[in-house]
N, C-alpha and C positions, 0 to 999 in steps of 0.2 A: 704432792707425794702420796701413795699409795698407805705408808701407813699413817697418815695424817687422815685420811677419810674414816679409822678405827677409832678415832680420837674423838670423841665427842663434842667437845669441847672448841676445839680448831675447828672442828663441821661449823657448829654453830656462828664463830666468830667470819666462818669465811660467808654462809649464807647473809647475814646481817651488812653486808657489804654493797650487797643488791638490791635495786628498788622491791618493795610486795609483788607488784603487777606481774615485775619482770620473772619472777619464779614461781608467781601464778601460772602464767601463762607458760612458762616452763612445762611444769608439771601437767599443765593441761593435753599440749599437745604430745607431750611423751602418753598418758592415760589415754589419750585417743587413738596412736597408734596401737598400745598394746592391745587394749580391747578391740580394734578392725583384725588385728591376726588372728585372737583367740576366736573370733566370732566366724571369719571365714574357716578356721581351722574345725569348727566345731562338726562332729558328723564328719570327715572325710579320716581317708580308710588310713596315712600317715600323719594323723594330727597327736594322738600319744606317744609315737615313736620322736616326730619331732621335736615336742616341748620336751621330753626326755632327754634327748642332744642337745636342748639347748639349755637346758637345767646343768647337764653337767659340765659344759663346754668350757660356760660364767661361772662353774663353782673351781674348776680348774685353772680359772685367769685368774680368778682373785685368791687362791692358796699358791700359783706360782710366782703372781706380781709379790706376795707378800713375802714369801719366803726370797726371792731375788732381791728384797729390798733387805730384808733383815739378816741377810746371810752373805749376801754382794754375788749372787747370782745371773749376772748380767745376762751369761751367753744363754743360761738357761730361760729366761725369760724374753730373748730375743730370739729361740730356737721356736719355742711356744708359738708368739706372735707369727710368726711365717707359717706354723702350724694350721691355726687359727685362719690365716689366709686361704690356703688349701681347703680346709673343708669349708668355706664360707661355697667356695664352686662346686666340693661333691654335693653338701647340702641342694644347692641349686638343679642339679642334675638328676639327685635322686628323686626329689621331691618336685620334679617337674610339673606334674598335674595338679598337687594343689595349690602350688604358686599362679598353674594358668587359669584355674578356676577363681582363683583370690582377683587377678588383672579381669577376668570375665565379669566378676559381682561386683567390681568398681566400676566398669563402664557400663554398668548395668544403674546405678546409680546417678548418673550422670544424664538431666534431658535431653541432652542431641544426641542420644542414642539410644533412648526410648521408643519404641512404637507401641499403637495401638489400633491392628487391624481389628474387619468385621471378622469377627468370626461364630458368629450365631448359628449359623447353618452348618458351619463344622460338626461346633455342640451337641447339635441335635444330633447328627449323625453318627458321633460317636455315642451318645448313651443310648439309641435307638441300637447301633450295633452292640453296645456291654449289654443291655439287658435281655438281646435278643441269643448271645453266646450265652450268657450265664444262666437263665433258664435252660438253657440243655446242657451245662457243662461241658462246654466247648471253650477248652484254651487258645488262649490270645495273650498275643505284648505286643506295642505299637507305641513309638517315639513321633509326637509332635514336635517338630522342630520350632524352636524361639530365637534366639540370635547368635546362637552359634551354631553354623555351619556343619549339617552330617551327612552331606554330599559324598566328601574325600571316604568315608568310613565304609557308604552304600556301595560306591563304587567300586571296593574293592572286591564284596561277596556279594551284593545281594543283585536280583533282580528286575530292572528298570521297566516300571508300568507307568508313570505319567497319565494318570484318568484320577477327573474329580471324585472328592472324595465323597461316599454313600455310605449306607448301612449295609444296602447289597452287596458292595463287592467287598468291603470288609470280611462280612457272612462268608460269601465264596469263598474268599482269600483262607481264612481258619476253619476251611468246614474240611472234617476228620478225612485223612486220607490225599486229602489235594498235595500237587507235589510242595506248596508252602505254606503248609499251615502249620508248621512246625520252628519256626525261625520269627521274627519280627518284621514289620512292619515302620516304613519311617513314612510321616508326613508331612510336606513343606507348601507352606502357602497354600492352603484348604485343597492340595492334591495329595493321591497317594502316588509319591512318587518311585519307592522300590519296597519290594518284599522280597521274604527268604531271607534275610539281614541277619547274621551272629552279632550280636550286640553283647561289647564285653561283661565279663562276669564279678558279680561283688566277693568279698576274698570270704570264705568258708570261716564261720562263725558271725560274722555280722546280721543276720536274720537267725528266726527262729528253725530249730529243724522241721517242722515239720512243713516248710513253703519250699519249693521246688526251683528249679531252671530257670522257668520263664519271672520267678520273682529275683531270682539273682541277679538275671541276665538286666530286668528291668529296674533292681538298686547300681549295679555297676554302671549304665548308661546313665542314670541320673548324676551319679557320681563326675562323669567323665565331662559333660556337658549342661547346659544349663535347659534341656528339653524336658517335655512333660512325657511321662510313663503313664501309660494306661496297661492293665494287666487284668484278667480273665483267669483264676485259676479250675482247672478241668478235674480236681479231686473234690472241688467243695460250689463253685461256680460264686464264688464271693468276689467282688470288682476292688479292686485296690488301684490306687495311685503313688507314681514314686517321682516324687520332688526335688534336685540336691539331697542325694542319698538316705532321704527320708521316706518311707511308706506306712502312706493310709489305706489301712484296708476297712472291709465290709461296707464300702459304701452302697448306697439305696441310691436310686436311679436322679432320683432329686439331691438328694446328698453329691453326686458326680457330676449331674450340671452344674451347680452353681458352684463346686471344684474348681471346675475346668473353664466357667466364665471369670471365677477369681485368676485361676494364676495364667491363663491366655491372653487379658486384656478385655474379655469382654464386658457388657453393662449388664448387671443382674436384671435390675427392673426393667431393661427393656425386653432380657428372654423371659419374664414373666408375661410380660405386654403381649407377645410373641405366643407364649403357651396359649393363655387366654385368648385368644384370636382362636 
């Protein structure tokens, strides 16, 4: 009963009923689950509107179970429950994206669905290109694609090039005035495979004001997906990175290698082995 859990006392006597282990391990896998929500939720753009719903969803079950018990509110508490059902689907609905990013960072955890390509010669190519934009303050954003597919997205706006990926045509692609140097860049499998790409937008206030489009455009894509953001800003020519809705900026050309060999897959000490060569 509902007001038997207010009861301290009946708590206690009904815990002591149970093996230790058995409510160790209770408690365990309830603290595990709670902390994986909080954890994927943390950084995405519905994660305080969420726990907000769900702060008051549970404080509205348990001031309805208690008053239905203490007042014989049945229908009312049976009105509730069906309630409860209902938004369990809006919840689901609304919050689609961060639920697909939550099923993303789990099979992202899991080794059969791990990879770890060469991608050394990408690297190079991409900080060979940031530092070659950022000394002249020439904007750039460019999504390397990881394991979620940004094919369906390219396809619908951007422009299908299929040519390995270089510093050259990076340069060309973002050099002031071309008809796409204005829009992003996506990269899959060490090719650049479409430019001119609208890559969606992070919601207005989640960055500082003073960083522009192509860093929104490149927090909203990290958001949406689990690809790496490479960014060029063309007011200050400082190289930032955006990760799962997180961005580093100011990085130093070395500082972005060894970035982009961390969260790519690739082996630091062997693109050192590699520079040195």
């Amino acid at each position: 009963m509902l007001a038997d859990f207010f009861n301290i006392n009946a708590f206690l006597r009904g815990i002591s009923n149970y093996a230790w282990w058995q409510i160790a391990l209770e408690l365990l896998l309830i603290g595990l689950v709670v902390y994986w929500v909080v954890r994927f939720l943390r950084g995405t753009r519905g994660a305080r509107m969420l726990r907000g719903i769900a702060f008051v969803l549970i404080s509205l079950y348990l001031i309805v179970g208690l008053l239905a018990e203490q007042l014989g509110l049945g229908r009312l508490q049976f009105l509730y429950e069906k309630f409860l059902l209902f938004a369990s689907f809006a919840i689901i609905v609304a919050f689609q994206p961060e639920l697909r990013r939550a099923l993303m960072r789990l099979s992202e955890t899991l080794p059969l669905f791990r990879r770890s390509p060469e991608v050394l010669e990408d690297v190079e190519a991409l900080v060979e290109a940031a530092t070659f934009l950022s000394r002249r303050k020439i904007g750039a954003v460019l999504a390397i694609e990881r394991d979620t597919p940004l094919t369906s997205m390219a396809e619908d706006n951007g422009t299908p090039i299929d040519a390995r990926l270089t510093a050259d045509l990076l340069n060309t692609i973002f050099w002031p005035n071309s008809p796409l140097h204005d829009l992003g860049v996506i990269v899959i499998g060490g090719r650049i495979a479409y430019a001119g790409v609208q890559f969606p937008m992070a919601e207005v206030g989640e960055l500082e004001r003073e960083l522009g489009a192509r860093h929104r455009a490149a927090v909203g894509m990290s958001q949406d997906s689990d690809a790496v953001l490479l960014v060029v800003s063309e007011e200050t020519g400082d190289v930032s990175i955006a990760e799962r809705g997180q961005l580093i900026r100011k990085l130093t050309p070395d500082g972005l290698r060894g970035l982009l060999l961390e969260l790519l897959g690739g082996d630091g000490d062997r693109g050192s082995l590699r520079r040195a060569a």
